[in-house]
C-alpha positions as CSV (number, residue, x, y, z in Angstrom):
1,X,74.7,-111.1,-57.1
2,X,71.8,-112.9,-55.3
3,X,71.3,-111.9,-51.3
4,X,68.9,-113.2,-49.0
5,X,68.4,-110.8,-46.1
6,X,67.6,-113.2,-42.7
7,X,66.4,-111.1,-39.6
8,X,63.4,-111.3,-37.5
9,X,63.1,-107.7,-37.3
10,X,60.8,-106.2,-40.3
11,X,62.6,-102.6,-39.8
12,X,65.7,-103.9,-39.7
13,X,64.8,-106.1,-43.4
14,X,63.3,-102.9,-45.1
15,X,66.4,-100.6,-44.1
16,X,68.9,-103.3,-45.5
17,X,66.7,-104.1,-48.7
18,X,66.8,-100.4,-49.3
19,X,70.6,-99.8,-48.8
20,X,71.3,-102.7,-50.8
21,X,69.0,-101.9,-53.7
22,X,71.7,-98.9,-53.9
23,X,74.8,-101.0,-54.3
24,X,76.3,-102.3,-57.8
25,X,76.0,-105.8,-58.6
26,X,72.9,-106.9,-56.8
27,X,70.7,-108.4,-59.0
28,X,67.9,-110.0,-56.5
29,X,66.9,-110.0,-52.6
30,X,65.0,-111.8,-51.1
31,X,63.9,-112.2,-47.0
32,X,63.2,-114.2,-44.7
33,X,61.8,-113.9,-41.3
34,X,63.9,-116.5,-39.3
35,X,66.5,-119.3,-39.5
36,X,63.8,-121.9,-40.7
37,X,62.1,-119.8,-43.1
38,X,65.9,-119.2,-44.4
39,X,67.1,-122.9,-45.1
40,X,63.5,-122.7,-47.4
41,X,64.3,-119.9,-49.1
42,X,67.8,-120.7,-49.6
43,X,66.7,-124.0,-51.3
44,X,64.5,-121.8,-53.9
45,X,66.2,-118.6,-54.3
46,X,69.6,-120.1,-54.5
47,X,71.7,-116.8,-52.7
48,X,75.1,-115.7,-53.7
49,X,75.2,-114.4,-50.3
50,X,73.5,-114.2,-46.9
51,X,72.8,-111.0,-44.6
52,X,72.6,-112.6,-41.3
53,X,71.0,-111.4,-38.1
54,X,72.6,-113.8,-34.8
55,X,70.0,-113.5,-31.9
56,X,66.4,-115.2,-33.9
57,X,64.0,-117.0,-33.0
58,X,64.4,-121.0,-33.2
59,X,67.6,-121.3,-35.1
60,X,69.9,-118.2,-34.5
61,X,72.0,-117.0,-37.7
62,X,75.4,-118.6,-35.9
63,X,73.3,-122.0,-36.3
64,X,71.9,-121.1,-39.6
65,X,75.7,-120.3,-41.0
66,X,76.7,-124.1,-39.4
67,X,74.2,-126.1,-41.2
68,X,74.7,-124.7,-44.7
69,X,74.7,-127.2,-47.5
70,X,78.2,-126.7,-49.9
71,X,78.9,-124.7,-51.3
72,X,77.7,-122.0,-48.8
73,X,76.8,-118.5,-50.0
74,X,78.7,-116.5,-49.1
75,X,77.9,-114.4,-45.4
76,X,77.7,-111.2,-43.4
77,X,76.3,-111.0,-40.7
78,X,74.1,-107.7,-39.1
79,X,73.4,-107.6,-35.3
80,X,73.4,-105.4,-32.9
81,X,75.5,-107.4,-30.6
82,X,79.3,-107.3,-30.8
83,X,80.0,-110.2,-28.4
84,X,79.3,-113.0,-31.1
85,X,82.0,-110.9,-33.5
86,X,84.7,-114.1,-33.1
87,X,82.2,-116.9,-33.3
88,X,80.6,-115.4,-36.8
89,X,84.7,-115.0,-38.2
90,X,85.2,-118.7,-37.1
91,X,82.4,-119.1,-39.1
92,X,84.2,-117.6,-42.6
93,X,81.7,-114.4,-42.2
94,X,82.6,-112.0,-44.7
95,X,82.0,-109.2,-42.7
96,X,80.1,-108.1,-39.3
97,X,78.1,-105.1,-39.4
98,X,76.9,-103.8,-36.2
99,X,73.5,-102.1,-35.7
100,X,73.0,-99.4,-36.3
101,X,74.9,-99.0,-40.0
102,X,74.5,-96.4,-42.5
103,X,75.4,-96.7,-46.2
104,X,79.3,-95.9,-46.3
105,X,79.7,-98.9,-43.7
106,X,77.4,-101.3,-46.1
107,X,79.3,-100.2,-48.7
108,X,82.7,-101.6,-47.4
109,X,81.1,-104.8,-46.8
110,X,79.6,-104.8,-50.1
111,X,83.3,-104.3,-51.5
112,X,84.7,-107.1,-49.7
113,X,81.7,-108.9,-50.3
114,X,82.2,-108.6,-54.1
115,X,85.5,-109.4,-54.4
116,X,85.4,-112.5,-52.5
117,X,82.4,-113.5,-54.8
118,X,84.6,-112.5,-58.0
119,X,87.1,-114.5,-56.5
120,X,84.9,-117.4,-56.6
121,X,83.6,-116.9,-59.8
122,X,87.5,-117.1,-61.6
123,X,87.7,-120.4,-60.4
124,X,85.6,-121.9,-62.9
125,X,88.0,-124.7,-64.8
126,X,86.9,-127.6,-63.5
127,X,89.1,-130.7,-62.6
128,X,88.4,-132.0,-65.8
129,X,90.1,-131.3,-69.6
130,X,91.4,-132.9,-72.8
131,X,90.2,-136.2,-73.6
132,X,88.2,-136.8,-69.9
133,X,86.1,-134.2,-71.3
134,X,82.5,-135.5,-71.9
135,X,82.0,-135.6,-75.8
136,X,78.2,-136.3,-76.1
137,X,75.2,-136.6,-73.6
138,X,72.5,-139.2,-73.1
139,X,69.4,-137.4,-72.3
140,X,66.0,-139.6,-71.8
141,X,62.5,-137.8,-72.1
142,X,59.1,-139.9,-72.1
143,X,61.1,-143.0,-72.3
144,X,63.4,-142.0,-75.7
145,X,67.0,-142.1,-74.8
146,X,68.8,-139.3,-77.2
147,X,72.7,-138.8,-77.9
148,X,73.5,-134.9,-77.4
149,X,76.6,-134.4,-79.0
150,X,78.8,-132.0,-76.8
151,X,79.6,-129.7,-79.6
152,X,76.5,-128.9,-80.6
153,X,75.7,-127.5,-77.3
154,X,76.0,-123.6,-77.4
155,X,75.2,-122.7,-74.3
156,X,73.1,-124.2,-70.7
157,X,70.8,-122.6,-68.6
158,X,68.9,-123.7,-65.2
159,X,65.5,-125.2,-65.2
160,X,64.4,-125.0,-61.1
161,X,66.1,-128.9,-60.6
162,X,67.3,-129.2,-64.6
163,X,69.3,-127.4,-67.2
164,X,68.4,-126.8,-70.4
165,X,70.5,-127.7,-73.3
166,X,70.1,-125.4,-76.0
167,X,70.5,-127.5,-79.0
168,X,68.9,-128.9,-81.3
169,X,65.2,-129.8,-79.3
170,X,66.3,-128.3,-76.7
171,X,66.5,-131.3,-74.3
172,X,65.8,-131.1,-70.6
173,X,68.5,-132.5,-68.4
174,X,68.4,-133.4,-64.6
175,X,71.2,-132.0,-63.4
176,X,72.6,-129.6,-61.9
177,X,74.5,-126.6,-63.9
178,X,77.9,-126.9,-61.6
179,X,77.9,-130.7,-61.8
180,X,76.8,-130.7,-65.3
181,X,80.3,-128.2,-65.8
182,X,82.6,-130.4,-64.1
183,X,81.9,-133.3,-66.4
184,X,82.1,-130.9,-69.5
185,X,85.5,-129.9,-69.4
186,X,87.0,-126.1,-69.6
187,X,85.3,-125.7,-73.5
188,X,82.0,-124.5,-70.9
189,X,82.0,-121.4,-68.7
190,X,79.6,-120.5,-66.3
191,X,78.5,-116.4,-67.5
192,X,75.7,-115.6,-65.5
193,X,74.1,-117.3,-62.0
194,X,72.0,-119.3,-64.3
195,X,73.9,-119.7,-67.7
196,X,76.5,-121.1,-69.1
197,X,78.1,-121.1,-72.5
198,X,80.8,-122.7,-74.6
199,X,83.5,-120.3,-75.3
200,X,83.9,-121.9,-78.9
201,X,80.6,-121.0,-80.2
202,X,81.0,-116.8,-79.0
203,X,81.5,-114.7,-81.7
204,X,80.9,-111.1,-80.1
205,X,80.8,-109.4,-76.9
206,X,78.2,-106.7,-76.9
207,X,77.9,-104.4,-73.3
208,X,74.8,-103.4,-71.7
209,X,74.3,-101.5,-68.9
210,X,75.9,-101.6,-65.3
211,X,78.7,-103.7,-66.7
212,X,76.3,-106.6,-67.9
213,X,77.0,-108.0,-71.4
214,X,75.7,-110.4,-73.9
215,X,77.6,-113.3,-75.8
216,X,76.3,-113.4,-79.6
217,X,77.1,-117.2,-80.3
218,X,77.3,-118.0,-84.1
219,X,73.6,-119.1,-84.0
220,X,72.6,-115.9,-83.0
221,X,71.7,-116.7,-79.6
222,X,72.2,-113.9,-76.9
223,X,73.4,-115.5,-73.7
224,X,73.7,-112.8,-70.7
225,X,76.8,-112.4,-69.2
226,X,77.0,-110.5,-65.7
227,X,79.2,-108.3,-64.5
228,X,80.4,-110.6,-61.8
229,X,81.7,-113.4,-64.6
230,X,82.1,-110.9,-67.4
231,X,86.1,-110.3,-66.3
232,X,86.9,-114.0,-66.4
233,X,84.7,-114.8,-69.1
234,X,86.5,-112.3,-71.0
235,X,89.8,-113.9,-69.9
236,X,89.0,-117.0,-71.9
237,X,87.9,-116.0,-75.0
């Protein structure tokens, strides 16, 4: 899991990086200083979820949570007021951690944190299936158009604003990996924040640490699979 940690207070950023780095299932964090510095970050660092302080500077986390572009991480907010604790549950908050918090009280919001983002993750068929299933790609690059068949895709993975198609060429694609796996039918599954594979083409499951795991696809690729996908990943196969 991917959490930015937003709070104007640089005590109150290294106390929460540090308890954080001591959780399961956080793969990144990354901070920002304010609600403006936030929407920037969010942009480039692409959160699962958002640690929120309420009372900042310019844009205050409530306002911050409001203007989110869909789909939202996911948020908790961290402040150590408890008068906004109905305004940040109006706005779908995860959890509200008042200041100050020590480890067992992160760790409870951690757990609901996670299942809520597990819960996200299973839903990954997207509307489309059978026959309104894309069955090739048209990809252009310096002004040659080429025909990707679908099933020679083994798996995707992000590119900053593309995805990579790992094929034959390896083609870049301007797209985005969720819109790209709504046109290509339940056959693809998102495994990792930044990968995706088609089920058809796994032939082994091989675990790493901390629950992570690798798909060995019949080419001999090794696609990462983590921990938060790995359950409905395994589901599927």
């Amino acid at each position: 899991m991917r959490i930015l940690i937003v709070d104007d207070e640089r005590p109150a950023r290294d106390k929460l990086r540090h308890l954080l780095a001591q959780e399961d299932g956080v793969d990144a964090i990354a901070e920002a200083r304010d609600g403006v510095e936030a929407m920037q970050r969010i942009a480039a660092f692409v959160p699962d979820a958002l640690f929120l302080d309420i009372q900042m500077p310019e844009v205050s986390g409530l306002e911050l949570a409001a203007s989110l572009p869909a789909p939202a991480p996911l948020i908790v907010f961290a402040t150590a007021f408890d008068q906004y604790a109905l305004k940040a549950f109006d706005a779908n908050a995860i959890d509200y951690l008042l200041k100050p918090y020590d480890q067992a009280r992160l760790r409870r919001a951690m757990q609901r944190l996670r299942e809520r983002f597990q819960a996200r993750c299973a839903q990954t068929l997207p509307p489309f299936a059978g026959e309104h299933a894309l069955r090739q790609l048209l990809v252009t690059e310096r002004g040659v158009t080429r025909v990707i068949r679908v099933d020679q895709i083994g798996w995707i993975e992000t590119a900053d604003n593309y995805v990579i198609l790992h094929t034959a060429g390896q083609p870049l694609m301007r797209q985005t990996l969720a819109g790209l796996l709504v046109k290509l039918g339940p056959g693809f599954m998102r495994c990792h924040r930044r990968a995706a594979v088609q089920l058809a083409w796994v032939e082994r499951v091989e675990a790493l640490d901390k629950g992570d795991c690798e798909l060995v696809l019949r080419d001999g690729a090794r696609v990462p699979c983590s921990r938060q996908y790995r359950g409905a990943v395994m589901d599927r196969l």
